[in-house]
C-alpha positions in Angstrom: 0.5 106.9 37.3 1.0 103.1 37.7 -0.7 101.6 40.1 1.3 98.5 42.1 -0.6 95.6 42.7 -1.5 95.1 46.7 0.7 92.0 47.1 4.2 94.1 46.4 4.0 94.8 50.5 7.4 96.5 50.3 9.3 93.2 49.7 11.7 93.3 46.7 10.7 91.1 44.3 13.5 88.9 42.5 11.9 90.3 39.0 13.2 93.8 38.0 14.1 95.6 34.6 16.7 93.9 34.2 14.9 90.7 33.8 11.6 92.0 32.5 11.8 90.5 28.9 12.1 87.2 30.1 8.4 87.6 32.2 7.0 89.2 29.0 8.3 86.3 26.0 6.3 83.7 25.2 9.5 81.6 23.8 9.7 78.3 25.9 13.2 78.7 27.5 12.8 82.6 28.5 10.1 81.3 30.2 11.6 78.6 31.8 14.4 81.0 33.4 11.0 83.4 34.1 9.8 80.0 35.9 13.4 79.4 38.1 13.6 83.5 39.3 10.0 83.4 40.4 11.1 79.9 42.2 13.4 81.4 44.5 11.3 84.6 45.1 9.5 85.4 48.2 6.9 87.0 46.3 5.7 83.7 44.2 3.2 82.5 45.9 1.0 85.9 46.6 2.1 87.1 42.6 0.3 84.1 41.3 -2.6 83.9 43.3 -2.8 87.8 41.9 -2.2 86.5 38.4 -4.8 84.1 38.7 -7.5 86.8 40.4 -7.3 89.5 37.9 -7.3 89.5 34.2 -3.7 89.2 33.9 -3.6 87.7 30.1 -0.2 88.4 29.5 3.2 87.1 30.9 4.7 84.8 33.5 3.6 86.1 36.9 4.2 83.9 40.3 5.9 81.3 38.1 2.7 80.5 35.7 2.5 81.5 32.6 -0.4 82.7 31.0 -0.9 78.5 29.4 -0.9 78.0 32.8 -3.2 80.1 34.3 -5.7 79.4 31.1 -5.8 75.8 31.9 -6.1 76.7 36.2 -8.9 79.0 35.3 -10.5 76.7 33.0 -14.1 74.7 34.4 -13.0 72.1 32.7 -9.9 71.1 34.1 -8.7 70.3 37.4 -5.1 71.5 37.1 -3.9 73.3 40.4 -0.6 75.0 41.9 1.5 72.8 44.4 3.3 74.4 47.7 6.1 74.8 45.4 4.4 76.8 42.6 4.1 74.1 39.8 0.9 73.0 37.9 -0.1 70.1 38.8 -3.4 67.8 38.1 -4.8 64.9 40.2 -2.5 61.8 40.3 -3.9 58.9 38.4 -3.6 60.5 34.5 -0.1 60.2 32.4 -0.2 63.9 32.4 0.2 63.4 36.7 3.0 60.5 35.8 5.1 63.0 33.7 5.1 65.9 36.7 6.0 63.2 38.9 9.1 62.0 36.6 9.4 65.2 35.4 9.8 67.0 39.3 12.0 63.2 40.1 9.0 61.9 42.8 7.6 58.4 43.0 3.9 58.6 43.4 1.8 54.2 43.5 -1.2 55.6 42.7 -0.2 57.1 39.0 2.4 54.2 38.7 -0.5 51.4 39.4 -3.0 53.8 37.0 -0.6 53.8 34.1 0.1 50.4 34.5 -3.4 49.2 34.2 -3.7 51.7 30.6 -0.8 49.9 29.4 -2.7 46.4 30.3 -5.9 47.7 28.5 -4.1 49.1 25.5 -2.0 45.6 25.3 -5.7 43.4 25.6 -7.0 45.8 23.2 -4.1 44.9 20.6 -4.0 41.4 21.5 -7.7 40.8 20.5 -7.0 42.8 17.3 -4.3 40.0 16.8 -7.2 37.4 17.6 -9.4 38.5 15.3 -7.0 37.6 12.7 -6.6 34.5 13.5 -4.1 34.7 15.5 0.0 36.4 15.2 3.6 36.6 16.0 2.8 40.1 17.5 -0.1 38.5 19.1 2.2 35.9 20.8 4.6 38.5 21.8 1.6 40.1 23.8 0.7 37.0 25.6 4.0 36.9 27.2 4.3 40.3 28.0 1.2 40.4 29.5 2.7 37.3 31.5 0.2 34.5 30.4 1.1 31.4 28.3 0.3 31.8 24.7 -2.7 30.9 23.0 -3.2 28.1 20.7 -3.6 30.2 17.6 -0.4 32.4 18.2 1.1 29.5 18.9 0.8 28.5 15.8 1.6 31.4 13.6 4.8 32.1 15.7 5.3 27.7 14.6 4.7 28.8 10.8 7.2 32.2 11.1 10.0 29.3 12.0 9.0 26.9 9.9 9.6 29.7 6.7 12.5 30.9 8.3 14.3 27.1 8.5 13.5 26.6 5.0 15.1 30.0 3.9 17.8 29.2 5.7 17.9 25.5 3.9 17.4 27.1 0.8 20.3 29.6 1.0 22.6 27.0 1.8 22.1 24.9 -0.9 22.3 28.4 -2.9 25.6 28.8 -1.5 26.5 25.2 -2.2 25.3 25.3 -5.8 27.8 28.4 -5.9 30.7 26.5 -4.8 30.8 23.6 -6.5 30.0 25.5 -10.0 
């Protein structure tokens, strides 16, 4: 005999056999469409919180699937479940910046982190461009970080012209060579 779990209070969930290969595939998109019936279900909220409270391994129950419920379960994360039944982990990473995009939400607080990674990774490069003596890319940097270029970038971006002028002189006289032969 099968025993139901305690949360099926006589309430029909949305799930049936109809749908039951979709809450029992572990291909991406079947579980996406697992995802949207659990969404609209009345049943999501109390079928995940039983998903996450026994050993359910398998599946997509509540709207998680069983990635999900790994990673909520884990010590080492701090992933949770939103009102609306999507995993979620503290603003302030990239991973918190993609949910918000993802879910169409503006959130300062992962905006204003990511910004300051992209400033670290773009100090990080330019003194990598410093430490040879100076670049083009390193110039690029400067401006982008929105402070005036350094004397040494300067200076290469100076020489990058200074070749590309005399290519340019030297083609034309090519070309003219060309024409008058």
């Amino acid at each position: 005999m099968i025993t139901l779990p305690e949360f099926l209070d006589g309430t029909t969930p949305h799930c049936g056999p109809n749908t039951a290969h979709l809450f029992d595939s572990t291909h991406p998109d079947q579980q996406q469409q697992a995802r949207a019936i659990c969404a609209a279900c009345p049943l999501r909220a109390a079928c995940a919180d039983h998903a996450l409270t026994t050993p359910e391994h398998l599946g997509t129950w509540g709207g998680l699937t069983s990635q999900d419920r790994r990673r909520i379960r884990s010590p080492y994360s701090d992933t949770f479940v939103d009102d609306e039944g999507r995993v979620r982990v503290p603003c302030g990473s990239y991973e918190a910046l993609q949910a918000h995009l993802r879910y169409d939400e503006e959130c300062e607080e992962c905006r204003d982190a990511q910004d300051a990674r992209t400033l670290a990774q773009r100090r990080a490069r330019l003194s990598e461009e410093h430490a040879a003596g100076g670049t083009v890319a390193g110039a690029v940097i400067h401006r982008r970080i929105g402070e005036p270029v350094c004397l040494p970038c300067r200076a290469a971006e100076a020489r990058r012209s200074a070749v590309a002028r005399e290519t340019r002189r030297l083609g034309a006289q090519q070309r003219e060579l060309a024409a008058a032969s």
